[in-house]
C-alpha positions as CSV (number, residue, x, y, z in Angstrom):
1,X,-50.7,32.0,-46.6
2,X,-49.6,30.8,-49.6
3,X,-50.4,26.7,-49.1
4,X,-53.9,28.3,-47.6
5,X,-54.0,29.3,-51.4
6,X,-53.1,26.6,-52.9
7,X,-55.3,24.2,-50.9
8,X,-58.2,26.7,-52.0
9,X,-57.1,26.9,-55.7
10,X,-57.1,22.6,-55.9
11,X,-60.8,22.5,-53.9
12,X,-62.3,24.8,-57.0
13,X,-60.5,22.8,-59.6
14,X,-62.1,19.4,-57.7
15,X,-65.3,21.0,-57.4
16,X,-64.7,22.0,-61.2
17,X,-64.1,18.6,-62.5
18,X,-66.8,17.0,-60.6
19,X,-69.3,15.8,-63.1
20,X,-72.5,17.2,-63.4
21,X,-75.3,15.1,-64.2
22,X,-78.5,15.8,-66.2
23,X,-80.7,12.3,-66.7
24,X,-77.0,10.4,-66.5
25,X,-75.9,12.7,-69.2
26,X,-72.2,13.9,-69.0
27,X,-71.1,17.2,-69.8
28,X,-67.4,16.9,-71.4
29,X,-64.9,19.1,-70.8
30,X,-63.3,21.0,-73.6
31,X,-59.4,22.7,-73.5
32,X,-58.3,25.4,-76.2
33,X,-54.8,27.0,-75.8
34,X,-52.1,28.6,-77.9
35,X,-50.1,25.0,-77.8
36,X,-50.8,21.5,-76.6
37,X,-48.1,18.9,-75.3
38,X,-49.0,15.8,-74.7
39,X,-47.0,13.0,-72.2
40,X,-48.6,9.8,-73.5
41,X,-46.2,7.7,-71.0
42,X,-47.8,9.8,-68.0
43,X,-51.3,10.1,-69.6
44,X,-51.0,14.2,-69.2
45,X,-51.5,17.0,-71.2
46,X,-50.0,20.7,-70.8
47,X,-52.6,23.9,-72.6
48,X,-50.3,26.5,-72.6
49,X,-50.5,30.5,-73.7
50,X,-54.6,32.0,-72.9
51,X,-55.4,28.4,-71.9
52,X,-59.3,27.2,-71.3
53,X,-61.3,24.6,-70.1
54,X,-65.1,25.1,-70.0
55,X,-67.4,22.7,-68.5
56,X,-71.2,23.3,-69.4
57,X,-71.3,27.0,-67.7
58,X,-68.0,26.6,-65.6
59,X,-64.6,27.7,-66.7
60,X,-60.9,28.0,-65.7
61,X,-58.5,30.2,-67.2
62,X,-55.1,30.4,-66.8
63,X,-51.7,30.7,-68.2
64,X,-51.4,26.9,-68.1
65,X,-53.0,24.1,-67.3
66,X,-51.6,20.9,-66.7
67,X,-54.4,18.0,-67.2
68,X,-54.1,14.5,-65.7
69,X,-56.0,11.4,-67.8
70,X,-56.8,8.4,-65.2
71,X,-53.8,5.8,-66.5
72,X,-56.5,3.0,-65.9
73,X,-58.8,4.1,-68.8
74,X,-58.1,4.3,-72.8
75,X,-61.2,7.1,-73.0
76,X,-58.9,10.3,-71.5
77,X,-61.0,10.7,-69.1
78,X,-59.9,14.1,-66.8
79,X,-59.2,13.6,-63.3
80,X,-57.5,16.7,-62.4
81,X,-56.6,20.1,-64.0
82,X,-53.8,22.1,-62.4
83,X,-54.0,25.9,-63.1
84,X,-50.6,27.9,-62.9
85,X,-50.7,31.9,-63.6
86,X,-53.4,34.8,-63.8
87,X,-55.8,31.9,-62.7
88,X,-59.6,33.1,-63.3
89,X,-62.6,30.3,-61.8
90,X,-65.9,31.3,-62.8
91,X,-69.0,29.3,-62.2
């Protein structure tokens, strides 16, 4: 049951990150949290304490959230956000 929750947790945070489009316009994703670490080497970032990231009207809350940068691009962009405690999805 648990890795049924899992799989269901990762789809939302996919469908989350997908970007929506408005005349090729992007909408960026911003993260608040109590602290930020950064991993330059791994291109990853780690929001932790009442972390955030909002999306034009979607928005993940959790305890932390680990974000993943694509290592082939110097412009940060997201291509994952992992959620761990008190997760909240709304859309």
């Amino acid at each position: 049951m648990k890795d049924i929750i899992k799989i269901i947790r990762y789809v939302y945070l996919l469908c989350f990150l997908t970007f929506s489009s408005v005349a090729d316009e992007v909408i960026p994703v911003d993260i608040v949290a109590d602290e930020m670490q950064w991993n330059n080497d791994k291109k990853i970032a780690y929001a932790i304490g009442s972390a955030i990231a909002t999306q034009g009207e979607k928005k993940i809350s959790a305890d932390k959230l680990i974000v993943h940068l694509d290592k082939d691009e110097d412009n940060n962009t997201i291509t994952l956000i992992e959620a761990e405690g008190n997760v909240i999805f709304t859309n």
